[in-house]
N, C-alpha and C positions, 0 to 999 in steps of 0.2 A: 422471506428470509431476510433477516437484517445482519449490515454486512457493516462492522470499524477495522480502524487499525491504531497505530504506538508507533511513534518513533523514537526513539531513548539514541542521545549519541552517546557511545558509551568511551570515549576518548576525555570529555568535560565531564560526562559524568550527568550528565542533565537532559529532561526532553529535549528534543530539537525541532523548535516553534517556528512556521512558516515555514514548511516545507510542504512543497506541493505534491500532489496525489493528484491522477488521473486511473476513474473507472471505469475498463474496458471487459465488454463482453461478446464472444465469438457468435455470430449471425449463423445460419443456415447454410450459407454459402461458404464458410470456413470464414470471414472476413471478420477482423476486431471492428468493433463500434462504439464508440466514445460514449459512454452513460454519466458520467459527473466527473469534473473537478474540484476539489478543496484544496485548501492546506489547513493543516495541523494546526491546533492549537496552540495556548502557552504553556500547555501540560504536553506539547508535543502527541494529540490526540485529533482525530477525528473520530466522532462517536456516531455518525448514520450516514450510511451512504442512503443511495436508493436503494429499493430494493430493489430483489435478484429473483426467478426461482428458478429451479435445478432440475435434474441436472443437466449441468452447461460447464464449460471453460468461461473463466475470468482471471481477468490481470488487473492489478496495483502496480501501475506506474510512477516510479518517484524521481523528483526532478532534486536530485542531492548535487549536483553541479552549483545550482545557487543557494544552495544550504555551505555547502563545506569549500566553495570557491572552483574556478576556473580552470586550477589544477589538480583537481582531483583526481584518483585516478579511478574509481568508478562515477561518471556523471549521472547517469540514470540507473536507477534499480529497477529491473521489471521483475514480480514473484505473480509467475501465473499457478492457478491450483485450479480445483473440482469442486463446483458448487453441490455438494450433494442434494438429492432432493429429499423435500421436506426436515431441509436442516431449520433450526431454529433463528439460530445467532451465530456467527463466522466472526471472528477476532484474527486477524493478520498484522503480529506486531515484524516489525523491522530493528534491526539489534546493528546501528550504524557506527563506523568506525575512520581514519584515512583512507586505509589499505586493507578492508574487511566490510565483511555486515552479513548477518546471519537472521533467519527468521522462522516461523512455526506455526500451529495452529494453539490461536491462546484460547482463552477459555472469556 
């Protein structure tokens, strides 16, 4: 299962390039375990994690502290979900704001 994500700031109006993403997936023991790091492209994209397979709990970790500055008032976004099994493709966009950010299961 191939797993991206979007981040769109929707305050400029524009991706929001360089922002970092960390992939974490829950061990056996309950315990999160770091599987990759990126940031986003200039399209505000990362287009392949590692793969995943299911079902399992995963999280997208987003480090919007050094996207939107030191005052922000959310620094880290975490959106954990359900790797379902035998999914194909998982798109988790991020809809980032100041004081907001909303996200979904894209397509």
């Amino acid at each position: 299962m191939s797993l991206s994500t979007h981040v769109l700031d929707v305050v400029k109006g524009i991706p929001a390039a360089g922002v970092a993403v960390r992939l974490e997936v829950r061990d056996a023991a309950g315990e999160w375990q770091a599987v990759q790091t990126a940031r986003t492209d200039a399209d505000g994209r990362v287009n392949e994690f590692a793969a995943l397979t299911g079902p399992t709990p995963a999280r997208l970790i987003f480090d919007t502290a050094a996207y939107l500055g030191p005052d922000c008032f959310f620094p880290e976004v975490v959106v954990t979900f359900q790797v379902p099994d035998g999914a194909g493709h998982l798109h988790v966009p991020l809809l980032l704001s100041t004081y907001a950010y909303s996200t979904y299961r894209g397509s």
